[in-house]
Each structure stands twice: as structure tokens, then as C-alpha cells.
N, C-alpha and C positions, 0 to 999 in steps of 0.2 A: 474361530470356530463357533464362539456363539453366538458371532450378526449369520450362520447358517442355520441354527438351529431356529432363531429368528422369524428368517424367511420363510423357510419349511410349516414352521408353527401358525403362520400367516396363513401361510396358501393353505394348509388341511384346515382352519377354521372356515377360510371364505370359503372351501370346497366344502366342509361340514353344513354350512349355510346355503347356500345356493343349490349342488349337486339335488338332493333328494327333492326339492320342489320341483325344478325342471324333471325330475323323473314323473312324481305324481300328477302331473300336469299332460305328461305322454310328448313331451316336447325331445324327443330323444335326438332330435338334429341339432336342436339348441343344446343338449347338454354334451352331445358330441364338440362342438364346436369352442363350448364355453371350458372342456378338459384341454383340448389343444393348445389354447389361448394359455388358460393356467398353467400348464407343463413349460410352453416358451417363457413367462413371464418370471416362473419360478428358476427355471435355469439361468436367466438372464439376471434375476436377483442374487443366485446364488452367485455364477462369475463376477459380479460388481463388489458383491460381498467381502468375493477373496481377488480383489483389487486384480484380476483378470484384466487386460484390455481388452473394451469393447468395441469394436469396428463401428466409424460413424454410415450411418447408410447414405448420407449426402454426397460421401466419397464413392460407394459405389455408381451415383447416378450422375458425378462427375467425371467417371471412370469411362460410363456407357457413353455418354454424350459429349464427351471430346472430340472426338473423329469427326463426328458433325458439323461443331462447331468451328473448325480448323477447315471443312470442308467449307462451309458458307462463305465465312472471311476468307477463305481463299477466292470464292468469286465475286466477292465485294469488292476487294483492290487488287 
């Protein structure tokens, strides 16, 4: 519980930092963007945290692109 209290404390300080400059700057896409980014990154902290498995994305793109590849070599030989 407390490598989550951890991560939490991480993300509100770099959001404590970051957040209000991108406000006074009027950059409101970037700070859109840059809260999205922290919410995945923080959740993604948090399941690592509490030894969650996390899904590698290599598999998803191994997942996608098999039929492909199974298709090619099949016209190869």
C-alpha cells in the first residue's frame, strides 16, 4: 500500500508542477493531453505497484499480425 501512496504522491507533485504553467501559458491542448498521459501512466504505476499483470503490447502486435504473416509464407512455399 505504500509503493501506491508512492505513485500517487509522484503524479500530484509532477502535476503540481507542470499543470498550472501549461494553464498560464493558454496551452489548454497541451495540458489536456499532458492529464491523459498522467492518469494512464499513474494507473499503470499503480497496477505495477500492486504486482498486477501487465499485458506486453509486443503481444498485441504479434496477435494482429500473425494471419499476415502465416498468409505470406503460405505464398512463399
Amino acid at each position: 500500500m505504500l509503493a501506491v501512496i508512492g505513485v500517487l504522491a509522484v503524479v500530484a507533485l509532477l502535476s503540481l508542477l507542470e499543470f498550472p504553467s501549461l494553464l498560464q501559458q493558454k496551452r489548454k491542448k497541451d495540458a489536456a493531453v499532458f492529464a491523459v498521459f498522467m492518469t494512464i501512466a499513474a494507473a499503470f504505476g499503480v497496477a505495477k505497484s500492486l504486482r498486477m499483470p501487465i499485458p506486453n503490447p509486443l503481444e498485441w502486435i504479434r496477435y494482429a499480425f500473425e494471419p499476415v504473416g502465416k498468409l505470406v509464407f503460405g505464398w512463399l512455399s
